[in-house]
C-alpha atoms as an extended CHARMM CRD file, in Angstrom:
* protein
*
       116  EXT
         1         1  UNK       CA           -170.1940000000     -145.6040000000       32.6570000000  PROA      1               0.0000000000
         2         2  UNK       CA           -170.3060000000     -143.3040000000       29.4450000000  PROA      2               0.0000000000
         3         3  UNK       CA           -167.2280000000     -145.2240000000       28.2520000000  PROA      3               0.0000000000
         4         4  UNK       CA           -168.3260000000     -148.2840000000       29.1110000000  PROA      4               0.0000000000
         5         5  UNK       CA           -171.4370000000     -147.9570000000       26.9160000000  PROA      5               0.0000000000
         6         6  UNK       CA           -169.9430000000     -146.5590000000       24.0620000000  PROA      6               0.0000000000
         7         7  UNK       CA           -167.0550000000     -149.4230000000       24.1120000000  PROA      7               0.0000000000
         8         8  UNK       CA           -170.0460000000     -152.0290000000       24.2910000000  PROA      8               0.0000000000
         9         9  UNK       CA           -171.8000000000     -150.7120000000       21.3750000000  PROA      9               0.0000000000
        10        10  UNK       CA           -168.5410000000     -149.8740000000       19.3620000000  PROA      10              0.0000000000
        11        11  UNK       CA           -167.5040000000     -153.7000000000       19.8430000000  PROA      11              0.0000000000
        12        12  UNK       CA           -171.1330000000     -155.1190000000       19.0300000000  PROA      12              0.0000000000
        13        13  UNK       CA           -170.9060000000     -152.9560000000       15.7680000000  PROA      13              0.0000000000
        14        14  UNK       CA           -167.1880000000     -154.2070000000       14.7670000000  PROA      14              0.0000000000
        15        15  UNK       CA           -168.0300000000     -157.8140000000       15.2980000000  PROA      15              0.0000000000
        16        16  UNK       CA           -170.8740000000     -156.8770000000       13.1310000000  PROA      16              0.0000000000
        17        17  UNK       CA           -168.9500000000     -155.8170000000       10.1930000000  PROA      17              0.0000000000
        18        18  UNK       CA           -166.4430000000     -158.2000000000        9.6530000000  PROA      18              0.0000000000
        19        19  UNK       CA           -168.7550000000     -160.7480000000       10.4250000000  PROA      19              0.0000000000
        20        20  UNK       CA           -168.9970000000     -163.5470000000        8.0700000000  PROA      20              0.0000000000
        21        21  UNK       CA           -171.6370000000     -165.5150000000        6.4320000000  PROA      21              0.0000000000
        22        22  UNK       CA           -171.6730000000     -168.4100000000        4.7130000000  PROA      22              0.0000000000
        23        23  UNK       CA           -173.1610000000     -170.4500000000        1.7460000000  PROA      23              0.0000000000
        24        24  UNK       CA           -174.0210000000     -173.5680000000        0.6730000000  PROA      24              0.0000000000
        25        25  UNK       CA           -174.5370000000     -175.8080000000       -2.2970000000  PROA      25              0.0000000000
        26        26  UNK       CA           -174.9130000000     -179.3680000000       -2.3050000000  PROA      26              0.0000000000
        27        27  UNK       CA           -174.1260000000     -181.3760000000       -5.2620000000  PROA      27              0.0000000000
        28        28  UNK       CA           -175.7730000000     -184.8150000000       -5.8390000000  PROA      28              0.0000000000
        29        29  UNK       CA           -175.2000000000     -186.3310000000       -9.2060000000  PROA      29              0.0000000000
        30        30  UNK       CA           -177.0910000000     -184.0520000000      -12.0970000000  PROA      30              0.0000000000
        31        31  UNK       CA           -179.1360000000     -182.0040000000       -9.0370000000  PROA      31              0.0000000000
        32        32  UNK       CA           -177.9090000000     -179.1950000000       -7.3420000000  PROA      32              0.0000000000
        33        33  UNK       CA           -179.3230000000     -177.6860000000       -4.2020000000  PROA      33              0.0000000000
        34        34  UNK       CA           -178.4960000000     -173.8680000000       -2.5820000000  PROA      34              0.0000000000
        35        35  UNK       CA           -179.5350000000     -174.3290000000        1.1690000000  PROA      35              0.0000000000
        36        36  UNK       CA           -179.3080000000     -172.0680000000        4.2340000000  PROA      36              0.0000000000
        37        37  UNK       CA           -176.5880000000     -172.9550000000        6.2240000000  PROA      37              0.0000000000
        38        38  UNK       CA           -178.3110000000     -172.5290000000        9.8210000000  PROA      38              0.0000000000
        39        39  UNK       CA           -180.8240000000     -174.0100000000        8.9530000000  PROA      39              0.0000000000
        40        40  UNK       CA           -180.8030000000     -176.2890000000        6.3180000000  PROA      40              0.0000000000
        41        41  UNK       CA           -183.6710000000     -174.8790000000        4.3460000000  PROA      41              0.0000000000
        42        42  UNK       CA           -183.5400000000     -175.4780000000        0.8180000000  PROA      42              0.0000000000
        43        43  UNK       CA           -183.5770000000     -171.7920000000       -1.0180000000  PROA      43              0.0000000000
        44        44  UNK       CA           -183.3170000000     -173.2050000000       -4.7390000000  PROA      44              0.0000000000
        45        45  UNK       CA           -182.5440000000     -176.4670000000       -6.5150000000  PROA      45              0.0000000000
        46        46  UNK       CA           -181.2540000000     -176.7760000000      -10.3020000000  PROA      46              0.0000000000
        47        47  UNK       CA           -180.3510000000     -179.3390000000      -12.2780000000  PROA      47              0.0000000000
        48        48  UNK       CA           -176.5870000000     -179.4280000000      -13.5970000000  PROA      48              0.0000000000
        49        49  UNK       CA           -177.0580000000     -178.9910000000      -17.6450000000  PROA      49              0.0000000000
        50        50  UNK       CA           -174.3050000000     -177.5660000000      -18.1600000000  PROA      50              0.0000000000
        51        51  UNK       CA           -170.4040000000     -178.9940000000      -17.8510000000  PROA      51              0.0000000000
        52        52  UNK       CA           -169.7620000000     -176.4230000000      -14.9260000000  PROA      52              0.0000000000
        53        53  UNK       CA           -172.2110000000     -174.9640000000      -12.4540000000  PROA      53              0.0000000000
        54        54  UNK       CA           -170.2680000000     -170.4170000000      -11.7820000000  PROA      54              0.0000000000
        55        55  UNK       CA           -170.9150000000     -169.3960000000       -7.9010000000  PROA      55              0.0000000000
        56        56  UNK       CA           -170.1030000000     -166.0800000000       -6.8560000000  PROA      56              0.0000000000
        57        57  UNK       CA           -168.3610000000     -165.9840000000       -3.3470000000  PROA      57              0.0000000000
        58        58  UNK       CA           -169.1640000000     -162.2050000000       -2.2260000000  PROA      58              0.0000000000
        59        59  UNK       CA           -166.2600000000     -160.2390000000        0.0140000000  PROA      59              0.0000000000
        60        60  UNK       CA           -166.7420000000     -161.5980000000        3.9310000000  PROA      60              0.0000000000
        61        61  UNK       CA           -168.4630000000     -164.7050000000        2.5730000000  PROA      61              0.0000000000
        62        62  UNK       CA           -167.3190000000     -168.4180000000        2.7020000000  PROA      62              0.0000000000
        63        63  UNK       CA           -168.4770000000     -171.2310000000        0.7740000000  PROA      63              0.0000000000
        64        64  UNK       CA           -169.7850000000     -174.8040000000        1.9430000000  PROA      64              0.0000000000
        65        65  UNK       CA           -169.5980000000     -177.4220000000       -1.0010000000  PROA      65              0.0000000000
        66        66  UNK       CA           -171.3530000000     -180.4080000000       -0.0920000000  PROA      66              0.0000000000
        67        67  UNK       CA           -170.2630000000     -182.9220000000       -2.6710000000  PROA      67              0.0000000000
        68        68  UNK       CA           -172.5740000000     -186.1730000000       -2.5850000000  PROA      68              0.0000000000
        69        69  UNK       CA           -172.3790000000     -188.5200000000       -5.6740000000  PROA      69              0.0000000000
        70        70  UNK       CA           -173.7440000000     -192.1790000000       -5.4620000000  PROA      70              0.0000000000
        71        71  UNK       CA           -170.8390000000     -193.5620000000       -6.8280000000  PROA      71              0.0000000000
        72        72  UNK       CA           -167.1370000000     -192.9470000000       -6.4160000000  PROA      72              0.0000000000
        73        73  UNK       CA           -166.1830000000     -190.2080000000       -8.2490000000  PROA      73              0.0000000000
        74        74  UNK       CA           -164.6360000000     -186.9360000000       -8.6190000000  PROA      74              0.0000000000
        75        75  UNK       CA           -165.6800000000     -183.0340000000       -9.1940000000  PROA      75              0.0000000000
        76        76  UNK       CA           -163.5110000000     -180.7670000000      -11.0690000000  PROA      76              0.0000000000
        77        77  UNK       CA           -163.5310000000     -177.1160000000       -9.2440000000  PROA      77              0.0000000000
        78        78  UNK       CA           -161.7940000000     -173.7700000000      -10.1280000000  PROA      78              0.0000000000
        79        79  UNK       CA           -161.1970000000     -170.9590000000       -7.9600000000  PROA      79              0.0000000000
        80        80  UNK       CA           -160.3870000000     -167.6510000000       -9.8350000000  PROA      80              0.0000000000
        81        81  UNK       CA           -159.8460000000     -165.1420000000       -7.1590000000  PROA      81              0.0000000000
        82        82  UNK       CA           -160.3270000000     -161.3290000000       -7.3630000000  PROA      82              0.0000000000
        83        83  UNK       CA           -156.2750000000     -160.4280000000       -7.6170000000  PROA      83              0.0000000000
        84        84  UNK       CA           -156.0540000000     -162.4530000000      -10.7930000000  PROA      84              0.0000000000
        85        85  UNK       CA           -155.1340000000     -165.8730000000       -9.5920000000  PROA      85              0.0000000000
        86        86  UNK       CA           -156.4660000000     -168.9570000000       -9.9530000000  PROA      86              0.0000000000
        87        87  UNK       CA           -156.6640000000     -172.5850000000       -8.6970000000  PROA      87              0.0000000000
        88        88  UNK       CA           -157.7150000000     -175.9030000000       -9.7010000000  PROA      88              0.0000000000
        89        89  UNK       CA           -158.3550000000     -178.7230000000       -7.7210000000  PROA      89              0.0000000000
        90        90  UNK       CA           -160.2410000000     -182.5100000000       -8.2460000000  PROA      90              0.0000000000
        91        91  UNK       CA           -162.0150000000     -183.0930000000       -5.6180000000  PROA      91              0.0000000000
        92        92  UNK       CA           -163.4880000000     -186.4320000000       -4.0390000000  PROA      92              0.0000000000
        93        93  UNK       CA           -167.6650000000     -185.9410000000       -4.4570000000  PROA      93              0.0000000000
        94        94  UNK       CA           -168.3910000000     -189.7940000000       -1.9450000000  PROA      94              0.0000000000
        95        95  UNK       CA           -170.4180000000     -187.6610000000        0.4290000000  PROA      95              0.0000000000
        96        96  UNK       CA           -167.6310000000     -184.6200000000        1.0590000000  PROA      96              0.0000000000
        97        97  UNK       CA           -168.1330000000     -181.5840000000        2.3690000000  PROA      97              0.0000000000
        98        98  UNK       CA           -165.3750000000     -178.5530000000        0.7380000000  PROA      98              0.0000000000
        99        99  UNK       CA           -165.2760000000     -174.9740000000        2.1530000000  PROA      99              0.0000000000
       100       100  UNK       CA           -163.4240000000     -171.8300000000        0.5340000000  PROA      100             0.0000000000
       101       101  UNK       CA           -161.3700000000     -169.4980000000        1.5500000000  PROA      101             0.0000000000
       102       102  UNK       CA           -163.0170000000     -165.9450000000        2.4170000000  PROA      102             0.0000000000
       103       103  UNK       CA           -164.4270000000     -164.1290000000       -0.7720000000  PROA      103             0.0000000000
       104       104  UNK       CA           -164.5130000000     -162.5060000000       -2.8150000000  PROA      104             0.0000000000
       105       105  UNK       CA           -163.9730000000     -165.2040000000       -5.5420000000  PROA      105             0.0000000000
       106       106  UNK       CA           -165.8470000000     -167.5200000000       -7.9770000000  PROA      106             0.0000000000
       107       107  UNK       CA           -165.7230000000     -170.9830000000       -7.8890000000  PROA      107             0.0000000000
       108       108  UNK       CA           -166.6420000000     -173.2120000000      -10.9970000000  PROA      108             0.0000000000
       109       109  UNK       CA           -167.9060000000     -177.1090000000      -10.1010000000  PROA      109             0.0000000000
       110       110  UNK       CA           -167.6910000000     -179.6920000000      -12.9670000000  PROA      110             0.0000000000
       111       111  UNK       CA           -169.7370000000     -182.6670000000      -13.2520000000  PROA      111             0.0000000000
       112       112  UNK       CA           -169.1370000000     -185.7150000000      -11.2210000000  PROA      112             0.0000000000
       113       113  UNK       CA           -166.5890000000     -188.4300000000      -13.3590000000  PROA      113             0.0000000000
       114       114  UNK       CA           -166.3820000000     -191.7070000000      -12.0550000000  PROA      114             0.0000000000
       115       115  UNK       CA           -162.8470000000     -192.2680000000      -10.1930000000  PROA      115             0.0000000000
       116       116  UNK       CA           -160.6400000000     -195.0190000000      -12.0820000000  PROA      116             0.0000000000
């Protein structure tokens, strides 16, 4: 019983530590919203004055982009990762929803630029 117990509670607190949580940002033309993922609450909104908007992915942590422009268009994004590397990608922002790989990373997100 001893060893049942104690393999119950040692599972409950690995599952626990490599857990993962993720965020989310939502783009929509100049305004940008951090939400809660569970539960859609809206934790912070900003509007986009700059040419790129830096989030920091944390270790165990995955990223939700929610990319929502009125018009066709298209979103720049960079991924620099913690070994060095890095990516770039242009992504579709018509109501398109991106997610990361696990962190730790930062992403960069450009303005929206209409699609030709």
């Amino acid at each position: 019983m001893k060893k049942l117990m104690l393999c119950s509670i040692l599972s409950i607190l690995f599952f626990n530590a490599y857990s993962q949580d993720t965020s989310c940002v939502y783009f929509h033309e100049e305004e940008v919203y951090v939400f809660n993922y569970y539960t859609s609450e809206i934790l912070s909104s900003i509007e986009q004055a700059e040419e790129f908007i830096e989030i920091t992915v944390d270790s165990n942590e995955v990223l939700c982009i929610h990319l929502s422009d009125r018009k066709i268009s298209t979103r720049e994004v960079f991924m620099y990762y913690s070994d060095g590397k890095w990516s770039r990608s242009e992504l579709n922002s018509k109501d398109n929803a991106y997610y990361t790989p696990i962190g730790p990373l930062v992403v960069e997100v450009g303005r929206s630029k209409l699609k030709l």
